[in-house]
gemmi code that builds the backbone of each chain (N, CA, C; Angstrom):
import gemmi

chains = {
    "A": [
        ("UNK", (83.120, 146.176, 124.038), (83.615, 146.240, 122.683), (82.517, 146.574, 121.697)),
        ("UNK", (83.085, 146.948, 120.747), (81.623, 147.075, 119.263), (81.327, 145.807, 119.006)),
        ("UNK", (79.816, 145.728, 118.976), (79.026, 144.725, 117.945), (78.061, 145.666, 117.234)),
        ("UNK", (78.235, 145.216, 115.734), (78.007, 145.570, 114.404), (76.838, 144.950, 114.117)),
        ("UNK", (76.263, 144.821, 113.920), (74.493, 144.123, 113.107), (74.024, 144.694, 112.053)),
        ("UNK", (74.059, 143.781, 111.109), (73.801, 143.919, 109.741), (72.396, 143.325, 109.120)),
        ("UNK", (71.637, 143.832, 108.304), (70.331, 143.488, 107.701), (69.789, 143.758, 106.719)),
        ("UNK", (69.403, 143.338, 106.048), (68.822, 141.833, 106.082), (70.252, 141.121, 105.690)),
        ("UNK", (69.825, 139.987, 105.871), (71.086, 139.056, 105.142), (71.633, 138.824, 103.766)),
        ("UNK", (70.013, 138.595, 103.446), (69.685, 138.388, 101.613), (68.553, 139.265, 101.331)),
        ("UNK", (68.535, 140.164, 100.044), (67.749, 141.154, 99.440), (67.950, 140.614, 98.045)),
        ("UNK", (66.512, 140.602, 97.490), (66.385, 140.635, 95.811), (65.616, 141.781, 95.487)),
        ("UNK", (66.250, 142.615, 94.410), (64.896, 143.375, 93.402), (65.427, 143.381, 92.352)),
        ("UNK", (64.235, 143.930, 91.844), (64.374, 143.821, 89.989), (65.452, 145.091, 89.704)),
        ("UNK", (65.960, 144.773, 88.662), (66.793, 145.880, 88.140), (65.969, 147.583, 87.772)),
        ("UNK", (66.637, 148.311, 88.430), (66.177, 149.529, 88.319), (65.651, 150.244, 89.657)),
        ("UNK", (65.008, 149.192, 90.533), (64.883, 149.649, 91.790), (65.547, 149.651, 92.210)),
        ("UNK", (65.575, 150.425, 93.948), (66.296, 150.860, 94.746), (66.843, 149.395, 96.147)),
        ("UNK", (67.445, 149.895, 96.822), (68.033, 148.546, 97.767), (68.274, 149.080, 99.174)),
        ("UNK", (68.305, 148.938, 100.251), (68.782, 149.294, 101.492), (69.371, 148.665, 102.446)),
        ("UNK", (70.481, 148.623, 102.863), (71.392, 147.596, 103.610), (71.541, 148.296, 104.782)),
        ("UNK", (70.778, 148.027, 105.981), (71.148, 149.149, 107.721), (71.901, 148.132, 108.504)),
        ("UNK", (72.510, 148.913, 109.225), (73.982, 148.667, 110.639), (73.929, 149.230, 111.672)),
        ("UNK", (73.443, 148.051, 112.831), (73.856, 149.468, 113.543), (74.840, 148.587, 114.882)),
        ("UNK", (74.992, 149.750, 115.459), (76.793, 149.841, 116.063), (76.156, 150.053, 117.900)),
        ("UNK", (76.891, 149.617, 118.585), (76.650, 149.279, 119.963), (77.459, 150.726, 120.662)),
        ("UNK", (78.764, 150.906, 120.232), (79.369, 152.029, 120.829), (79.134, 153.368, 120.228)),
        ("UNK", (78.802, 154.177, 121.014), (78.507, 155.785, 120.852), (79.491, 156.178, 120.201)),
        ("UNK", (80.859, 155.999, 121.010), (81.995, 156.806, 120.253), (82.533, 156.123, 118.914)),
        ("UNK", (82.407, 155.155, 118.506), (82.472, 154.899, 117.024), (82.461, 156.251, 116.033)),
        ("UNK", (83.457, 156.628, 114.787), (83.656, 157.417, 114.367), (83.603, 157.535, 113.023)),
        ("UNK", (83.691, 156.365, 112.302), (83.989, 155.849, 110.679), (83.037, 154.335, 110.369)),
        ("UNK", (82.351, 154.915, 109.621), (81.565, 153.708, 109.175), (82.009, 153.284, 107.526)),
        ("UNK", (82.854, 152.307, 107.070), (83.011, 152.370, 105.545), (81.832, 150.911, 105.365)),
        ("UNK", (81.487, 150.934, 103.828), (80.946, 149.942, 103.079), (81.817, 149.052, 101.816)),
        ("UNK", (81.879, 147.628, 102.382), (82.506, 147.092, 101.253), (81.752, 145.701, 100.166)),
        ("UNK", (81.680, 145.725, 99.297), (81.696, 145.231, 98.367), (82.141, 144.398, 97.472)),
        ("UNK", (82.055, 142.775, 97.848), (82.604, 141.641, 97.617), (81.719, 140.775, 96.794)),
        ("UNK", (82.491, 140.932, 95.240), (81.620, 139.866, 94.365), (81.730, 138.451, 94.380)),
        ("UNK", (81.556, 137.504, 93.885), (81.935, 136.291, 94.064), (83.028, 135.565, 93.791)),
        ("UNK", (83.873, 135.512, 94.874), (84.877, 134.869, 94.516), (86.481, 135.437, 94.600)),
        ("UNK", (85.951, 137.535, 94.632), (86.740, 138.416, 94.872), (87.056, 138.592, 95.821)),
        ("UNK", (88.016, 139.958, 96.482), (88.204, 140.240, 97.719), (87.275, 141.277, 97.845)),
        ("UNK", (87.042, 141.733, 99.133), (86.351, 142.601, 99.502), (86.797, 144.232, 98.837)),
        ("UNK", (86.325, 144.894, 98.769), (86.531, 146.261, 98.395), (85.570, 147.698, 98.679)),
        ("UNK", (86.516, 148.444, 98.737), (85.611, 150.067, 99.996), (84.867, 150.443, 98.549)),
        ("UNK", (83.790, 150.887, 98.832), (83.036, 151.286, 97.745), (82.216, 152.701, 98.571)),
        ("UNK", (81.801, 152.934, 99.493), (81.545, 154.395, 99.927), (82.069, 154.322, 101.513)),
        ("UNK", (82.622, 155.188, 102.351), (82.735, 155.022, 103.577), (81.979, 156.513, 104.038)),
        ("UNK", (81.851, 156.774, 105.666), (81.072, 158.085, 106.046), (81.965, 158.275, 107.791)),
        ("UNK", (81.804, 159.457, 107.876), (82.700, 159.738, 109.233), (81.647, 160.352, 110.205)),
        ("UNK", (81.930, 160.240, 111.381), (80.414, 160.787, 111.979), (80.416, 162.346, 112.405)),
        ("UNK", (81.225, 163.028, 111.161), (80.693, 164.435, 111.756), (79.938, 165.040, 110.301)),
        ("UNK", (79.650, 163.731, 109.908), (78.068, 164.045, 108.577), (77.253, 163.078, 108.718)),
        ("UNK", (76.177, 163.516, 108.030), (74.877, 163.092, 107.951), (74.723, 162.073, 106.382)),
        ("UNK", (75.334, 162.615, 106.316), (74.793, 161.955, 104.365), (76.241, 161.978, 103.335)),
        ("UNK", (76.510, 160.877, 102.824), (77.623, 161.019, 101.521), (76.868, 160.416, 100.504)),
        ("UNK", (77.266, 160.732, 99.234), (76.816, 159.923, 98.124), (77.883, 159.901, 96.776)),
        ("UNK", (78.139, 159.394, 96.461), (78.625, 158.969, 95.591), (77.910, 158.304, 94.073)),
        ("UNK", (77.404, 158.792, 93.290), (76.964, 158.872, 91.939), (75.642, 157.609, 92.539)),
        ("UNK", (75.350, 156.238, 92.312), (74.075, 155.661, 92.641), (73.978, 155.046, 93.900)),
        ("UNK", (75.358, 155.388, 94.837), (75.328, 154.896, 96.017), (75.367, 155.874, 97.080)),
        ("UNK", (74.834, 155.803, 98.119), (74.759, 156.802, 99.056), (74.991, 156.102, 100.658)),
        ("UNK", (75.450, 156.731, 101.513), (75.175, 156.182, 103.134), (74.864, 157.340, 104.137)),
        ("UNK", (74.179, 156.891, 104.551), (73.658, 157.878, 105.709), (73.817, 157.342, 106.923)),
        ("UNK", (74.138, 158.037, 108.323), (74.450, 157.876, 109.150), (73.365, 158.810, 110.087)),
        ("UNK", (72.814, 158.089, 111.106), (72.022, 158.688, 112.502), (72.517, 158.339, 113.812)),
        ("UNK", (73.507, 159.178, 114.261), (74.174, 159.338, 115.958), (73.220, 158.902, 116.603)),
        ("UNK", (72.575, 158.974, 116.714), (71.607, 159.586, 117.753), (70.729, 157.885, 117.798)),
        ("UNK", (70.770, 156.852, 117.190), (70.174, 155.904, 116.892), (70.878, 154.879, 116.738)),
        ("UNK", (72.290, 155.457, 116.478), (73.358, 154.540, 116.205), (73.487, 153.573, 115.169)),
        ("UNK", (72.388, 153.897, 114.035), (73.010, 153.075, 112.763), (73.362, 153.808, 111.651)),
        ("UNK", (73.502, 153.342, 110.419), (74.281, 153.635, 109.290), (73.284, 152.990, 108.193)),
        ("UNK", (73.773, 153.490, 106.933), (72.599, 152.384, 105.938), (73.298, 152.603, 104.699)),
        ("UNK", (73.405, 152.150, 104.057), (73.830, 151.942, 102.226), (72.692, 151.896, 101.832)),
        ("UNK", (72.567, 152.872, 100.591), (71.399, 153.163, 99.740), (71.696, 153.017, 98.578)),
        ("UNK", (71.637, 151.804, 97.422), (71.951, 151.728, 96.200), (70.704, 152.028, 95.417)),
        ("UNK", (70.761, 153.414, 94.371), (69.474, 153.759, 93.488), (70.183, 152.689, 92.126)),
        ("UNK", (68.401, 152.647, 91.005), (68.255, 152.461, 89.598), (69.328, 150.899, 89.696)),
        ("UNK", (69.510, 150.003, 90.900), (70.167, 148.889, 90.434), (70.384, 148.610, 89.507)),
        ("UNK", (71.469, 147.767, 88.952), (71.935, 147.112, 87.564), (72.275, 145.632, 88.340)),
        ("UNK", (72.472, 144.655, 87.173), (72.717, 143.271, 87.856), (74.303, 143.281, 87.910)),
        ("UNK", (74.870, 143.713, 87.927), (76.852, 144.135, 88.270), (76.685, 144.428, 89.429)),
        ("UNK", (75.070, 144.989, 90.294), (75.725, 145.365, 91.673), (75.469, 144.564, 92.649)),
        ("UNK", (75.145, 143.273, 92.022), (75.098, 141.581, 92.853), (76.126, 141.300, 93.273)),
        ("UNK", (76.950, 141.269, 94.755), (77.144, 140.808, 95.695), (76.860, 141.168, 97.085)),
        ("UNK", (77.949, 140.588, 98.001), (78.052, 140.846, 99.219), (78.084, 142.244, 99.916)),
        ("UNK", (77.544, 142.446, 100.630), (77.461, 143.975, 100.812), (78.073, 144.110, 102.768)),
        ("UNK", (79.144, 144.697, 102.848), (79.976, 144.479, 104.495), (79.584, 145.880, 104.835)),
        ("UNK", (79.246, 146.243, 105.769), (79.338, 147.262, 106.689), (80.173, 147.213, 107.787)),
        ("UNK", (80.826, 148.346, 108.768), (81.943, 148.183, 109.756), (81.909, 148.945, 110.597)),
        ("UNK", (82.858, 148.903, 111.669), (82.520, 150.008, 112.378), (83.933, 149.666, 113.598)),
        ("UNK", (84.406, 150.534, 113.549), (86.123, 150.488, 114.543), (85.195, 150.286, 115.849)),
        ("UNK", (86.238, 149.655, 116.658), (85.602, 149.197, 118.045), (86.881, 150.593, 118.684)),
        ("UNK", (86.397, 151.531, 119.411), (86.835, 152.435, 120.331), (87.987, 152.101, 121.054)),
        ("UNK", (88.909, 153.094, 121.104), (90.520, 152.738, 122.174), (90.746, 151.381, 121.757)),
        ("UNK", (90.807, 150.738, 120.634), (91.175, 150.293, 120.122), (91.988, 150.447, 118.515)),
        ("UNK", (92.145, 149.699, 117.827), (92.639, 149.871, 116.608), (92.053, 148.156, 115.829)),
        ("UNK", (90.701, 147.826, 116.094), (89.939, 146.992, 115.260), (88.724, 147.339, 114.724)),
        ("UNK", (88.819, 146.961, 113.495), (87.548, 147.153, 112.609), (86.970, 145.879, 112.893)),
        ("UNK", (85.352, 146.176, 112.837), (84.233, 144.857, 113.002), (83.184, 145.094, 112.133)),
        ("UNK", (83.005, 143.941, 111.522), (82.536, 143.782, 110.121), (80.974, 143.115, 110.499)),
        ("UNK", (80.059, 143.901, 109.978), (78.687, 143.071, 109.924), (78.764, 141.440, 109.122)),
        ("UNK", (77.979, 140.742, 109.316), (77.758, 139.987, 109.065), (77.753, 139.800, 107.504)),
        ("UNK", (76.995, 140.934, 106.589), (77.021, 140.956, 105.201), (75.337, 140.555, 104.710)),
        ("UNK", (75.631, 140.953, 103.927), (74.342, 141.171, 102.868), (74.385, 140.585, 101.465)),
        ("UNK", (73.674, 139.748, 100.749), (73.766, 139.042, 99.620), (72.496, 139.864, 99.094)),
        ("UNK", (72.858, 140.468, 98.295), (72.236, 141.093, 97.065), (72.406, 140.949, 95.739)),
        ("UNK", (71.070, 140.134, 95.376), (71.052, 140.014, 93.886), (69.557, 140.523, 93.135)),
        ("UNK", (69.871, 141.527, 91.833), (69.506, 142.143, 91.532), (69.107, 141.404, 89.651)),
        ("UNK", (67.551, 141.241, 89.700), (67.532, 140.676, 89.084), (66.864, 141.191, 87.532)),
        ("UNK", (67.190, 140.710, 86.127), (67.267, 141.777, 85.094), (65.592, 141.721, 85.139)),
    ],
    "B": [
        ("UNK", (102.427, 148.203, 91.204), (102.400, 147.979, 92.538), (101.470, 146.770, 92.453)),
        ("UNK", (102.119, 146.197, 93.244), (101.005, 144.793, 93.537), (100.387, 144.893, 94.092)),
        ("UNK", (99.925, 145.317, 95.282), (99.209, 145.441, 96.332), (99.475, 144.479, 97.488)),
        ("UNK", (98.670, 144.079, 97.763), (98.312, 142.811, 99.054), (98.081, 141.610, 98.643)),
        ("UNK", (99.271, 140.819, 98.460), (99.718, 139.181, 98.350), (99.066, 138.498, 98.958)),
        ("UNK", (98.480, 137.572, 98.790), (98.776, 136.233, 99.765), (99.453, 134.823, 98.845)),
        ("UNK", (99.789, 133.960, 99.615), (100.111, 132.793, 98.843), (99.928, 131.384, 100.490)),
        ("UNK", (99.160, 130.553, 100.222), (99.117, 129.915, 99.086), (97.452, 130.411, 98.790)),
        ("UNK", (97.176, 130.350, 97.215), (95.727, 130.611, 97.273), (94.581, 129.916, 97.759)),
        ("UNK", (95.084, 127.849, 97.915), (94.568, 127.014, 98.112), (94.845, 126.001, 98.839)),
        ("UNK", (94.808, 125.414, 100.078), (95.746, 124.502, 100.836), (94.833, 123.488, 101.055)),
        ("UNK", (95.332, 122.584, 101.445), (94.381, 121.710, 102.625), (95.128, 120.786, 103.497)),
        ("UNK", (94.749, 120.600, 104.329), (95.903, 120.132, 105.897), (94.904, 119.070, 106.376)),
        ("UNK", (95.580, 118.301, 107.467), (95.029, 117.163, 108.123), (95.333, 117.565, 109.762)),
        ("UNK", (94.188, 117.326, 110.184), (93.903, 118.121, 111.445), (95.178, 117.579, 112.359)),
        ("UNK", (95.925, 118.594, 113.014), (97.113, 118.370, 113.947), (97.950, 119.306, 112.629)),
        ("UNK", (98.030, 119.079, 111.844), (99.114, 119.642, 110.902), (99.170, 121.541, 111.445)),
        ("UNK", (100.559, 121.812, 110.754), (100.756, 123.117, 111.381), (101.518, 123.868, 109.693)),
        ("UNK", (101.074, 125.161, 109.683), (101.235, 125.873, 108.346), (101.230, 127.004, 108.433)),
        ("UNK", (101.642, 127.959, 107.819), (101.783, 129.573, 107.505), (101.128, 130.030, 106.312)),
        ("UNK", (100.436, 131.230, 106.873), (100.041, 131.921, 105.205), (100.734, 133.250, 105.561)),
        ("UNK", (101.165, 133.294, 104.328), (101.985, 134.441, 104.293), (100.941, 135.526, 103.499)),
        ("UNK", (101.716, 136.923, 104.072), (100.921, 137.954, 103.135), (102.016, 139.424, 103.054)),
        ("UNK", (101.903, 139.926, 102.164), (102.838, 140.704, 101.918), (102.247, 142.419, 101.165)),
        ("UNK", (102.784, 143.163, 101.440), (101.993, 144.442, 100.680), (103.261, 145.320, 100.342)),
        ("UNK", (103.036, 146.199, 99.483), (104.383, 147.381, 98.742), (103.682, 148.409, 99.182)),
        ("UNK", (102.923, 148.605, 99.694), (102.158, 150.037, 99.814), (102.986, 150.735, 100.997)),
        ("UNK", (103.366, 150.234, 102.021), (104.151, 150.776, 102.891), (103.076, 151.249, 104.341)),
        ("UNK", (102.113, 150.628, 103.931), (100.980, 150.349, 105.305), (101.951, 149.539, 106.402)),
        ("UNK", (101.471, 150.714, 107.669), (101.532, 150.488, 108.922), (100.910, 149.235, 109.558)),
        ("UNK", (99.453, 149.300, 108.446), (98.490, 148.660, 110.160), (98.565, 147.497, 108.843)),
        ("UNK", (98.273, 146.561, 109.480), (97.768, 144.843, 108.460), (97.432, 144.548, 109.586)),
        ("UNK", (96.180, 142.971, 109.010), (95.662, 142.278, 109.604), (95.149, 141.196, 108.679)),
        ("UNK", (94.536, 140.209, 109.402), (93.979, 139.097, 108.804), (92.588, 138.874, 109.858)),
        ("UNK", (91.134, 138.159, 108.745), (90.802, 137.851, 108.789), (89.988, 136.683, 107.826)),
        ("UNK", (88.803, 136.103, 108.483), (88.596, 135.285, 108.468), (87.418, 134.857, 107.652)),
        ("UNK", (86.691, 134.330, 106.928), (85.367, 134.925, 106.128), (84.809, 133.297, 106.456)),
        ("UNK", (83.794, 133.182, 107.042), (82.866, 131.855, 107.187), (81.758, 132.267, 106.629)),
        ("UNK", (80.348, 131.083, 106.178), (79.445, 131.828, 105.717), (78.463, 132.045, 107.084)),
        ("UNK", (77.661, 133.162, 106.677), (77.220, 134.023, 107.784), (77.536, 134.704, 108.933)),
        ("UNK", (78.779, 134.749, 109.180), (79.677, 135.066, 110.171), (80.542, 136.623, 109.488)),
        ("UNK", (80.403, 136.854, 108.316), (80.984, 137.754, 107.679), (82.161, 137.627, 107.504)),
        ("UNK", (83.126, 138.835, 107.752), (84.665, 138.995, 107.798), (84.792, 139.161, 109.898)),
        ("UNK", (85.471, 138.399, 110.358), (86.137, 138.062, 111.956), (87.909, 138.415, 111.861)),
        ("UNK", (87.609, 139.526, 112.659), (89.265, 139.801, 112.861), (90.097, 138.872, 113.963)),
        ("UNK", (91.351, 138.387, 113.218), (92.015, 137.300, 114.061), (92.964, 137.903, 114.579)),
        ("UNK", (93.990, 138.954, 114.106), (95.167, 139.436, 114.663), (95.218, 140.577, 113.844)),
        ("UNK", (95.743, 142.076, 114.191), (96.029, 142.839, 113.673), (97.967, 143.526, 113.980)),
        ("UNK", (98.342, 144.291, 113.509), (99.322, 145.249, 114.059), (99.674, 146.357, 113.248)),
        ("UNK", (100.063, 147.212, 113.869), (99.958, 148.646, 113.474), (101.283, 148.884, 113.382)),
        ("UNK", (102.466, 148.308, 113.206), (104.029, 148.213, 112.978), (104.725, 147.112, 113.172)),
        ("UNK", (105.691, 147.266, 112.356), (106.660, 146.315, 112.620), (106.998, 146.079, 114.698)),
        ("UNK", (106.617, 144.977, 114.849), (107.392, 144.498, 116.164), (105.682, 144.592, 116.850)),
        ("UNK", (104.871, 145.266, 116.434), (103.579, 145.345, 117.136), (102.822, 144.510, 116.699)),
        ("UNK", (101.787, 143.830, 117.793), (100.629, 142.698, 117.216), (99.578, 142.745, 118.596)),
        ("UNK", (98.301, 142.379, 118.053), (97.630, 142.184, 119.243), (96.288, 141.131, 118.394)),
        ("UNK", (95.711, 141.221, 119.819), (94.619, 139.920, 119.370), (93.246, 140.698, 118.717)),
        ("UNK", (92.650, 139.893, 117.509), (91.662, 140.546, 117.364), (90.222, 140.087, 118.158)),
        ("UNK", (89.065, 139.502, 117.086), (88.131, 139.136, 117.774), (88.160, 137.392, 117.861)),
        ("UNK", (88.881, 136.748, 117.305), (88.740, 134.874, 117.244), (90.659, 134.837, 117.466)),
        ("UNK", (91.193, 135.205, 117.964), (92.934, 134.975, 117.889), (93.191, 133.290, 118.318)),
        ("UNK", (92.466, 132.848, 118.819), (92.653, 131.207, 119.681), (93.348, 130.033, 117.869)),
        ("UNK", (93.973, 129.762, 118.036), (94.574, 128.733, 117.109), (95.495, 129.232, 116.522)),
        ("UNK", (95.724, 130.679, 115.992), (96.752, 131.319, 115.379), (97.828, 132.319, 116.230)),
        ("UNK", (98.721, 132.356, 115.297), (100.230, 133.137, 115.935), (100.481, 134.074, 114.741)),
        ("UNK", (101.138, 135.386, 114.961), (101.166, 136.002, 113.932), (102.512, 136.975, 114.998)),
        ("UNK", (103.495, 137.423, 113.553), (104.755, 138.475, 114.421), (104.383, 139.453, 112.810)),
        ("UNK", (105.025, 140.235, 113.402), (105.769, 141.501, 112.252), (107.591, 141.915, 112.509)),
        ("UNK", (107.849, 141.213, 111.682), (109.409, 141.585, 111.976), (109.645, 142.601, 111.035)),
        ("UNK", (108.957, 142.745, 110.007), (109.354, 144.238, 109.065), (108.022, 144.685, 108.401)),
        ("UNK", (107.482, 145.978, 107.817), (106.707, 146.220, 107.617), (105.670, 145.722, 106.440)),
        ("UNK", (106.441, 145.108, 105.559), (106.212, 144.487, 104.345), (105.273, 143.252, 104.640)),
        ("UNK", (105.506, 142.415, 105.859), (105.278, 141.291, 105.828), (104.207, 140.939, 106.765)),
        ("UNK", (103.572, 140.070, 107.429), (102.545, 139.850, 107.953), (101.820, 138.539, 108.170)),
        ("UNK", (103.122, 137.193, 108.382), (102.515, 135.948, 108.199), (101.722, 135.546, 109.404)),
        ("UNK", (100.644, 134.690, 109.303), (99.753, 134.143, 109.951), (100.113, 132.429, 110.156)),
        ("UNK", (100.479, 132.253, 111.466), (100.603, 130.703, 111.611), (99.318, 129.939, 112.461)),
        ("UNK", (98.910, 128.750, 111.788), (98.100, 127.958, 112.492), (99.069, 126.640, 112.996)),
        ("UNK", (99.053, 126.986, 114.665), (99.894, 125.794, 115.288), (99.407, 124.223, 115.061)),
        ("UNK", (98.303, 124.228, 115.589), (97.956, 122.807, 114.656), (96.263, 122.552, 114.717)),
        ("UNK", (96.343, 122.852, 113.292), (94.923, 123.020, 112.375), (93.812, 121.786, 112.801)),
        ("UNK", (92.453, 122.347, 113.211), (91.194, 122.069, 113.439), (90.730, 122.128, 112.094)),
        ("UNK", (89.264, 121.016, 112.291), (88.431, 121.223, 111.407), (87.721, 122.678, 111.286)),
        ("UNK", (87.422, 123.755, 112.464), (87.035, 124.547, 113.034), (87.552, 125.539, 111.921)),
        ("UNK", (89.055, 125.609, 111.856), (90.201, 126.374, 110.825), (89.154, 126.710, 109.590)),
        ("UNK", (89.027, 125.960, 109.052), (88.334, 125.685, 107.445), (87.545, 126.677, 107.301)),
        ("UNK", (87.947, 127.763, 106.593), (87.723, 129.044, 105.845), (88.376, 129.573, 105.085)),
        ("UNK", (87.941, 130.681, 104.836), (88.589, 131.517, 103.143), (89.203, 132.631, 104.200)),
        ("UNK", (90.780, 133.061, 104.357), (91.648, 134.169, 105.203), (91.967, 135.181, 104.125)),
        ("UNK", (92.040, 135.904, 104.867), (92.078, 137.115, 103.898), (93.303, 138.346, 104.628)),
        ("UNK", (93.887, 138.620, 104.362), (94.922, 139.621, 104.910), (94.770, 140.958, 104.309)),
        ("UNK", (94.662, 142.138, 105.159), (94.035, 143.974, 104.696), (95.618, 144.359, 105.276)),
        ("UNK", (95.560, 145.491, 104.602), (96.522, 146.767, 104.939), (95.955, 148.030, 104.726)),
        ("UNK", (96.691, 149.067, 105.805), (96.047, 150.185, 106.010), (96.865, 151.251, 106.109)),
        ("UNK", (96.708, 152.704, 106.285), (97.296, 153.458, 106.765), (96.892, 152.887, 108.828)),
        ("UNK", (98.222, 154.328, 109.374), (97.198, 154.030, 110.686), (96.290, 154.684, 111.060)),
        ("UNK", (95.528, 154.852, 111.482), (94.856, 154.052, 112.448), (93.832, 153.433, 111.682)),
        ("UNK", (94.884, 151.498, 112.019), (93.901, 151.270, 110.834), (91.835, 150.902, 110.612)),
        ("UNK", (91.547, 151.362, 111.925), (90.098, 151.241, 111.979), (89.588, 152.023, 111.468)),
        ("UNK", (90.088, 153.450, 110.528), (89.892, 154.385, 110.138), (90.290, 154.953, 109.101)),
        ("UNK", (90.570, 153.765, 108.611), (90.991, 154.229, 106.748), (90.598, 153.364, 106.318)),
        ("UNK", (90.574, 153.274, 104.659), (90.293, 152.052, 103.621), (90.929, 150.503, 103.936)),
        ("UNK", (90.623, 149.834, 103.969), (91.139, 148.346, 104.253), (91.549, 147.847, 103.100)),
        ("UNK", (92.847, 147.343, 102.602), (93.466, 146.945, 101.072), (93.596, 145.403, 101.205)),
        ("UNK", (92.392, 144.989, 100.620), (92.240, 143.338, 101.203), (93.012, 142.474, 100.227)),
        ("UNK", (94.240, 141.164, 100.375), (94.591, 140.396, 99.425), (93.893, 139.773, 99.077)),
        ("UNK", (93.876, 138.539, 97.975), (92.587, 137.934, 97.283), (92.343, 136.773, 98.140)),
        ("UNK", (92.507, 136.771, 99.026), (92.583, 135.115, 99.560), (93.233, 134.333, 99.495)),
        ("UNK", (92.982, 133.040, 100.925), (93.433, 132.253, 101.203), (92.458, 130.876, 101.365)),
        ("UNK", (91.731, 130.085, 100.749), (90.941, 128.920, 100.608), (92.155, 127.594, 101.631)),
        ("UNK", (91.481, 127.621, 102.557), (92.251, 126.620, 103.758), (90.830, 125.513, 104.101)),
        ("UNK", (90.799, 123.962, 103.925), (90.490, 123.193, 103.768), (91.600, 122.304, 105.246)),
        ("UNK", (90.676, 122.242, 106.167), (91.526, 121.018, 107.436), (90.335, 119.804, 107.678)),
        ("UNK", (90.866, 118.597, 107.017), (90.516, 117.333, 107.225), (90.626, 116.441, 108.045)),
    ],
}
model = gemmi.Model(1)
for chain_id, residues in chains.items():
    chain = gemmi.Chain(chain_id)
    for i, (resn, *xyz) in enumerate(residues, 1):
        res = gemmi.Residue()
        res.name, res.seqid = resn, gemmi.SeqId(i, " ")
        for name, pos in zip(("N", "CA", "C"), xyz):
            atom = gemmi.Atom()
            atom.name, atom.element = name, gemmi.Element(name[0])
            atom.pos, atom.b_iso = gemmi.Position(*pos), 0.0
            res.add_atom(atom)
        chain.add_residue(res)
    model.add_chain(chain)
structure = gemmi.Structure()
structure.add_model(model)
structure.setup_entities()
């Protein structure tokens, strides 16, 4: 089956710097990696996802990149603000199946 | 559109006790599921299904029961609640295949077993 591994657990920087959240995934054929985004107290929510027939998505200060070949994934948040303090989920479908498996998560707080 | 229900937002049970969380969506998603949120453990899939009448086990299924009799709906039963239980549940809906689309998570379920 997929196991997902997520890192670090907890990340702080100052506002304005950059952040990096990596995943990586046990099965080759894994196909869809999304990132979600859970503030305190909220539900979780997709904030960039990536499919594995690219290398790179980005979306205005968030980006994810994906390496086959190494088998992880990474969320790249530029110029932080303190709004982008929470939980940070990474995932990854477990193969001939129909389950998503969720990293462990990431607590990011970003401080003014 | 409402999205993805749950009710109750807040429970708490006495270990042996037995309860349902219900969850409900208008979107007209195929796939739902529930999981489980402990701290450091992340989000743990307990049961998923991809249609009405379909269900299977996810990654922790041991204590819970879950059917789909119509597409709307998606309740989660705990036969009789452990201290173990005690977490925040959360119920997603999807297109199918749902390992491969956006996950539409309800706001929670805060479950407390004493």
């Amino acid at each position: 089956g997929e196991n997902v591994e997520q890192h670090p657990s907890t990340l702080s920087v100052q506002e304005g710097d950059s952040a990096v959240i990596k995943c990586t995934y046990s099965d080759s054929a894994s196909n869809y990696f999304p990132w979600y985004k859970q503030e305190l107290g909220k539900r979780p929510q997709l904030i960039i996802d990536i499919r594995s027939n690219v290398g790179e998505k980005k979306d205005q200060r968030i980006a994810v990149t994906l390496n086959k070949t190494a088998k992880h994934f990474s969320l790249h948040i530029t110029e932080t603000q303190p709004e982008d303090s929470a939980v940070y989920f990474c995932a990854a479908p477990a193969p001939n199946t129909d389950k998503l498996i969720f990293g462990t998560g990431t607590r990011l707080q970003v401080f003014p | 559109n409402a999205g993805v229900t749950q009710t109750p937002k807040f429970q708490v049970l006495k270990t042996g006790q037995s309860m349902t969380l219900q969850c409900a969506q208008d979107m007209n998603h195929e796939y739902m599921s529930w999981y489980r949120q402990d701290p450091g453990m992340g989000l743990r899939l307990i049961h998923y299904s991809v249609g009405a009448g379909i269900t299977d086990q996810g990654e922790v299924p041991n204590g819970y029961n879950v059917s789909r009799s119509t597409t709307e709906d998606f309740p989660l039963r705990l036969l009789s609640a452990a201290p173990s239980q005690t977490s925040v549940y959360f119920c997603a809906s999807s297109y199918v295949p749902g390992s491969s689309y956006e996950q539409y998570f309800g706001p929670g379920t805060r479950l407390t077993v004493t």
